[in-house]
C-alpha positions as a printed Julia matrix, in Angstrom:
385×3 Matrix{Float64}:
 -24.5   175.15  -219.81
 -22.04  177.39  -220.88
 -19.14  176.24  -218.17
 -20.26  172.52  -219.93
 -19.4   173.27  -223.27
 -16.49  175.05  -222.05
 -15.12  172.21  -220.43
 -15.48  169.45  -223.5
 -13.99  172.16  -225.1
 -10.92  171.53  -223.33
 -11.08  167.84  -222.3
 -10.81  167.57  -226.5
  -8.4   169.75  -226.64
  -6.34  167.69  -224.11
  -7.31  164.61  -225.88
  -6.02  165.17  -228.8
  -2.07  166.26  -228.78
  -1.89  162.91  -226.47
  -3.55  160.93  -229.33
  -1.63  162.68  -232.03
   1.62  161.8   -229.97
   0.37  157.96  -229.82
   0.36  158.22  -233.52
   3.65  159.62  -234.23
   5.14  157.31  -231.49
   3.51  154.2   -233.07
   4.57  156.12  -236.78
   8.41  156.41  -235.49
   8.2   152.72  -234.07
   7.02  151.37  -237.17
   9.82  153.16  -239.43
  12.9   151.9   -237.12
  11.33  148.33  -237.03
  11.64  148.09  -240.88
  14.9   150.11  -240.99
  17.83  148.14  -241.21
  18.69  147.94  -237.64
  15.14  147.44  -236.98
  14.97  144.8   -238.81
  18.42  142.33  -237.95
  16.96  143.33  -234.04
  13.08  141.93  -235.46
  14.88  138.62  -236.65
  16.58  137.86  -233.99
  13.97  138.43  -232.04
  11.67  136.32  -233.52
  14.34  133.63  -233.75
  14.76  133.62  -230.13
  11.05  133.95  -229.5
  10.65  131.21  -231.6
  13.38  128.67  -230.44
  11.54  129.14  -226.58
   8.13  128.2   -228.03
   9.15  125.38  -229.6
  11.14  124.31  -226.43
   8.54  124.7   -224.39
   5.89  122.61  -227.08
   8.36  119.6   -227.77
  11.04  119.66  -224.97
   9.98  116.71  -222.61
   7.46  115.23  -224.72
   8.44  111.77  -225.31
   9.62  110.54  -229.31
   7.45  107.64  -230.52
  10.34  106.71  -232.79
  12.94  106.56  -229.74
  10.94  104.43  -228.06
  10.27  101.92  -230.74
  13.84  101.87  -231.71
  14.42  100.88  -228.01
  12.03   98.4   -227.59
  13.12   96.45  -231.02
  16.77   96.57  -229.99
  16.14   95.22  -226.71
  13.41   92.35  -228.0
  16.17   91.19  -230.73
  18.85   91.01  -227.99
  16.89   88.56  -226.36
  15.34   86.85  -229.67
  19.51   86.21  -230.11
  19.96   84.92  -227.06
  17.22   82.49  -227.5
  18.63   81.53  -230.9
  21.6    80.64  -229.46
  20.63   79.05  -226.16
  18.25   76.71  -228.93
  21.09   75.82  -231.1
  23.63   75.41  -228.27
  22.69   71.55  -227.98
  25.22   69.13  -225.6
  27.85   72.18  -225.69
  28.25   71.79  -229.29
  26.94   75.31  -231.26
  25.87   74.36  -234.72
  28.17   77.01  -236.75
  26.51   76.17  -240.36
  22.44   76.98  -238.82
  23.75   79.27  -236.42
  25.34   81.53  -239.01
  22.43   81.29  -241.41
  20.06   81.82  -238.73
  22.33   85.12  -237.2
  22.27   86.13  -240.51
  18.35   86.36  -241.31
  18.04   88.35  -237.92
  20.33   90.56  -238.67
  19.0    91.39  -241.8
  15.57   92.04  -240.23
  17.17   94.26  -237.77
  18.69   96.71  -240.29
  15.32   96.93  -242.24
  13.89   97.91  -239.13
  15.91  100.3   -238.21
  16.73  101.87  -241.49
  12.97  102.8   -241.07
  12.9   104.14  -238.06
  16.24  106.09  -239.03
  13.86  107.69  -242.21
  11.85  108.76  -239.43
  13.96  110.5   -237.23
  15.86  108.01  -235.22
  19.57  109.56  -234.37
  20.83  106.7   -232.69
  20.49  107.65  -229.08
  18.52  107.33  -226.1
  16.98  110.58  -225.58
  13.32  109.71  -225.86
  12.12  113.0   -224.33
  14.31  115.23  -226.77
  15.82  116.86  -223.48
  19.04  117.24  -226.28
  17.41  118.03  -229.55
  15.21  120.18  -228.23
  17.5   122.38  -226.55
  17.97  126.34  -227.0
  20.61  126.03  -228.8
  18.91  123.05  -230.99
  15.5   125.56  -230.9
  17.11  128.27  -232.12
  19.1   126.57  -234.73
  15.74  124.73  -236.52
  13.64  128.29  -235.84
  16.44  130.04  -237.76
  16.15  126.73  -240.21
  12.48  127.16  -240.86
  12.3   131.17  -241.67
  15.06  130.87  -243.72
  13.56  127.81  -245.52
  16.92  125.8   -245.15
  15.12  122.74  -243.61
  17.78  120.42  -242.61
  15.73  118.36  -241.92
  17.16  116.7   -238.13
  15.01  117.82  -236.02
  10.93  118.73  -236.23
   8.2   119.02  -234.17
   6.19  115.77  -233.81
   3.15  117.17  -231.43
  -0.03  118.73  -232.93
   0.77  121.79  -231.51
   4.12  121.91  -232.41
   3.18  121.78  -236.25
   0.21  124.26  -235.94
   2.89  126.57  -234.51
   5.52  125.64  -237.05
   3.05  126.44  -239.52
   1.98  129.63  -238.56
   6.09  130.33  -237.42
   7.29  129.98  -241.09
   4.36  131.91  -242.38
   5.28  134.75  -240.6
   8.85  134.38  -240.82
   9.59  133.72  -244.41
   8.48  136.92  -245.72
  10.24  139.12  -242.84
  13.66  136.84  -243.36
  13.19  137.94  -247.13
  12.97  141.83  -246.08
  16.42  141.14  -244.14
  17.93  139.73  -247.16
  16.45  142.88  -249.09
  17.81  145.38  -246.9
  20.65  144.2   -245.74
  21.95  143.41  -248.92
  21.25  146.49  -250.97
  23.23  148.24  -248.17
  25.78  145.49  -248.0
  25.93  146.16  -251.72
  26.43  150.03  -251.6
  28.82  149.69  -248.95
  31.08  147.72  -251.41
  30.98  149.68  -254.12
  31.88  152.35  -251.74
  35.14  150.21  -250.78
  35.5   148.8   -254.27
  35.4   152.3   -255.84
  37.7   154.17  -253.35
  40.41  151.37  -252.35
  40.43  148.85  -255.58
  39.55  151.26  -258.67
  41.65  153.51  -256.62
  39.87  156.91  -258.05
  42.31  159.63  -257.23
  45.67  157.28  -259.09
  46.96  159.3   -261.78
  46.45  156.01  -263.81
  43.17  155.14  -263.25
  42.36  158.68  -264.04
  44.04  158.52  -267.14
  41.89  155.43  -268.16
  38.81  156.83  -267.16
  39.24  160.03  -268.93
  39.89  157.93  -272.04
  37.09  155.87  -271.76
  34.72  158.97  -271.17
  36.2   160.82  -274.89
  35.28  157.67  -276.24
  32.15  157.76  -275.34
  31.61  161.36  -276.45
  33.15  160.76  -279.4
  30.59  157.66  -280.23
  27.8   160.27  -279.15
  29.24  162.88  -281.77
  28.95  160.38  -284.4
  25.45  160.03  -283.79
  24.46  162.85  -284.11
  27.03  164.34  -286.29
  26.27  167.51  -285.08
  29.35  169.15  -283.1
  32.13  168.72  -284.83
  34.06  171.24  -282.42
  33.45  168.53  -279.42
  34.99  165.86  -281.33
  37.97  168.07  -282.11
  38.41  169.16  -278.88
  38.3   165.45  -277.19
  40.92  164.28  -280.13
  43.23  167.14  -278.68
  42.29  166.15  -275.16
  43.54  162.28  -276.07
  46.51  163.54  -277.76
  47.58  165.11  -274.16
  46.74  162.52  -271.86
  49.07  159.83  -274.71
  51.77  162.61  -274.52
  51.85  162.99  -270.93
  53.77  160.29  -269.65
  56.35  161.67  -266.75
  53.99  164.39  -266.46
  51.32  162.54  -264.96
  52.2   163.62  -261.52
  51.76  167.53  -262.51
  48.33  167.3   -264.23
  46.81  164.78  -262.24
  44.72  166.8   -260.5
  42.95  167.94  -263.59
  42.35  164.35  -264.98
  41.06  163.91  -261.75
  38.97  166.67  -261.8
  38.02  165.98  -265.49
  37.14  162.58  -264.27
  35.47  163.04  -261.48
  32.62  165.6   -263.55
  29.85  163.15  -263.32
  31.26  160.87  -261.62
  29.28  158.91  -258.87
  30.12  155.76  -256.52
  26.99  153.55  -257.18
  27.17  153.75  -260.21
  30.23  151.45  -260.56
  29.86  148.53  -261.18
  31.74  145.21  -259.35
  33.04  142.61  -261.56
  31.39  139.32  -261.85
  34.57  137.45  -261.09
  35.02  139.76  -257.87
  31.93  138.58  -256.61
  32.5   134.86  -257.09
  36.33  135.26  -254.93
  33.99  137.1   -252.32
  31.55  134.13  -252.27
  33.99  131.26  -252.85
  36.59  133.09  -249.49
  33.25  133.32  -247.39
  32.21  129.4   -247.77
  35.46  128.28  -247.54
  36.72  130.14  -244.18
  33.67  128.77  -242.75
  34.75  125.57  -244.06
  38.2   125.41  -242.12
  35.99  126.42  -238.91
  33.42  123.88  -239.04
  36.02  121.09  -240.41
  38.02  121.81  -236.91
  35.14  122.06  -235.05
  33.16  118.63  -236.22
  36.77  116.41  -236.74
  35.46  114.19  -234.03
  32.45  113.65  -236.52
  34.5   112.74  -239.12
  34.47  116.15  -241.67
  36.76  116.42  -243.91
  37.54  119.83  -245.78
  35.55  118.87  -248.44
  32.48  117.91  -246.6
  32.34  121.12  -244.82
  32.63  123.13  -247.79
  29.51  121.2   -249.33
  27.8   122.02  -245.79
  28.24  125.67  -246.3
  27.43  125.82  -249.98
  24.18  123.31  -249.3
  23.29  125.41  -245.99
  23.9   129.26  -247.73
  22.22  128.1   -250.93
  19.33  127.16  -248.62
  19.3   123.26  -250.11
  19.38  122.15  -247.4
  20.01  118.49  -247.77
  20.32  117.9   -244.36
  23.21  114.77  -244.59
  25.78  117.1   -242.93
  24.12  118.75  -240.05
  26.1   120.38  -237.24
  26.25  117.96  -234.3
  27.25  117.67  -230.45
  29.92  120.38  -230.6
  27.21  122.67  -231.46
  24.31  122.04  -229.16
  25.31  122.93  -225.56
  24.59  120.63  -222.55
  23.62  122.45  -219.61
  21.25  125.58  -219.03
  24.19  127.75  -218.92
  26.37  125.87  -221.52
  23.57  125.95  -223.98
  23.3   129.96  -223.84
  26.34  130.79  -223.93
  27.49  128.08  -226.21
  30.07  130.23  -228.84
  30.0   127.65  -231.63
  26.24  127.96  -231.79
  26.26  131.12  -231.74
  28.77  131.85  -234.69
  26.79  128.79  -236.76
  23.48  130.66  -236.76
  25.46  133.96  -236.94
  27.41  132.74  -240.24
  24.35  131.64  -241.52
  22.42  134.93  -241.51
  25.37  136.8   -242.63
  26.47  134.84  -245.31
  22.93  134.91  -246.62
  22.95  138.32  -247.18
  26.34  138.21  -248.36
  25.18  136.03  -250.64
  22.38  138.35  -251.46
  25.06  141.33  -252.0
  26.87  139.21  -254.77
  23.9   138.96  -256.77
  22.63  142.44  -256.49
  26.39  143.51  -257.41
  25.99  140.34  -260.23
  22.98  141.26  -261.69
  24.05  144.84  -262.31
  27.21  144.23  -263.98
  25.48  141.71  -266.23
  22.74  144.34  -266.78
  25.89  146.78  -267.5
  27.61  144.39  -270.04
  24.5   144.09  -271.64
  23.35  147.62  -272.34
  27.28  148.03  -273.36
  26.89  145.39  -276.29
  23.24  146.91  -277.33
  25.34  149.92  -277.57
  28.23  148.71  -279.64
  26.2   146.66  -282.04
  23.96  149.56  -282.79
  26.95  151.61  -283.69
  28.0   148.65  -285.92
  24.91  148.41  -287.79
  24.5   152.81  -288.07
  28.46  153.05  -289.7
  27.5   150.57  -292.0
């Protein structure tokens, strides 16, 4: 009995560092998968899992509306050839009825086909969606759907390729928000970072100067509150008489404005101006503007038509009337992988989002900022009076 009890003993205490290491394993998975590398590497992932599913649920099915389209253009081609065999009467063609008669048919033929155009009709003959519903064309609408852009080209059309679409954007809209979370709160620390260190330029004598102005200010508003110190406000009035003084001396004490300066001072909480944000936004949508306008000038894009692709696509509008084309989705197995131009469409896509993301963050805390600043100075207003 006693070698039995002995034994559980130690096939528990064998169990459980191996189930305590499960736990921390599945712990430390779970952290880096909703870090921010975790999570770029999650959607991608499920971008690329999801353009194979739907590849493999709609590739090679055929297109009800491809096949219509089809069958009416070749049933009018022969109901005009009929017309005119009927009209053609001792080599003599009746131009009056023959016009009148072209012109009723053709009529009927662009109702029909502006119909079948509403429902997906592109115009060619792929009636299995071997070219829609390539990777490339897979990826592109999975990275569509999760981030609720919707052109609106290309969707599934089988049963199971909506029940999987459904289920797809479900899952997907709520982790492509997290991206845009995380990605742009660091995006957005990083450039105040950049902004604070290489545009304010912290450590010029100048800025220093302006900054140490702008905090006496601010303690002198804070002594007239309370009207308590009197000595502070002295000293800062001294302190501004120096730094007007200084002029060519700006060189030599420097380093204690920047010192002086740099007390409480801390990168994040600078805030980016509004106008700053709108050059960064504005440069972003219309770089990718000159690329897609090269790449699609067989299409017919203009400048301007690319730009409103960008803005509609990054907005996440999503209109759908400018959609990239056949310079986008590869022909071939290894042609559609390694396709660059796809790749850098679905790549300026995600990164512009969050871009886009960034500038708002950055946006809403300088508004937030100018705010709190006016609240300030009209208080002050109302308390001299």
């Amino acid at each position: 009995m006693d070698r039995r009890k002995s034994f559980r003993r130690q096939s528990r205490r064998y169990r459980r560092p191996w189930l305590k290491k499960c736990k921390e394993f599945i712990r430390t998975f779970i952290a880096f998968m909703f870090s921010n590398v975790g999570i770029i590497g999650l959607v991608v992932g499920y971008t690329i899992a999801g353009s194979f599913i739907f590849q493999f649920l709609e590739r090679g099915k055929l297109i009800e509306v491809h096949v219509n389209a089809i069958g009416n253009r070749t049933l009018f081609a022969r109901k005009l050839w009929n017309l005119t065999m009927d009209l053609n009467v001792n080599v003599k063609l009746r131009e009056k009825e023959y016009r009148a008669l072209m012109d009723r048919e053709l009529i009927e033929f662009q109702k029909i086909f502006v119909n079948l155009t509403r429902k997906g009709f592109d115009g060619s003959d792929d009636i299995k969606g071997e070219k829609s519903w390539s990777f490339a064309g897979a990826f592109l609408f999975s990275l569509t759907v999760i981030t609720t852009i919707g052109y609106g080209n290309i969707w599934p059309r089988t049963p199971n390729g909506k029940i999987v679409s459904i289920v797809y954007a479900i899952i997907g809209m709520p982790l492509f928000l997290l991206y845009l979370s995380n990605i742009g709160d660091v995006m957005a620390r990083s450039f105040k970072w950049i902004y604070a260190n290489l545009c304010l330029c912290r450590w010029c004598p100048g800025v220093a100067k302006r900054r140490a102005e702008r905090r006496i200010r601010r303690d002198q508003q804070m002594n007239e509150y309370d009207s308590e110190n009197s000595s502070s406000s002295t000293s800062s009035a001294v302190v501004k008489l120096e730094i007007n003084a200084m002029g060519p001396r700006a060189s030599v004490v420097s380093e204690d404005l920047t010192a002086y300066s740099d007390e409480s001072y801390d990168v994040q909480n600078v805030t980016v101006p509004v106008t700053v944000c709108l050059m960064i936004m504005v440069g972003y949508i219309c770089g990718g503007a000159i690329l897609f306008c090269q790449w699609e000038y067989d299409s017919g894009w203009t400048f301007l038509d690319a730009s409103y692709f960008c803005f509609i696509s990054l907005s996440t509008i999503g209109f759908g009337d400018f959609v990239p084309g056949d310079k986008i989705y590869g022909q071939g197995k290894i042609e559609e992988i390694l396709e660059l131009k796809f790749v850098f469409c679905s790549m300026y896509l995600m990164l512009g989002m969050a871009l886009i993301a960034m500038c708002f963050n950055l946006m809403q805390e300088e508004v937030i900022h100018k705010i709190r600043s006016t609240i300030r100075t009209v208080k002050y207003i109302f308390r001299c009076r």
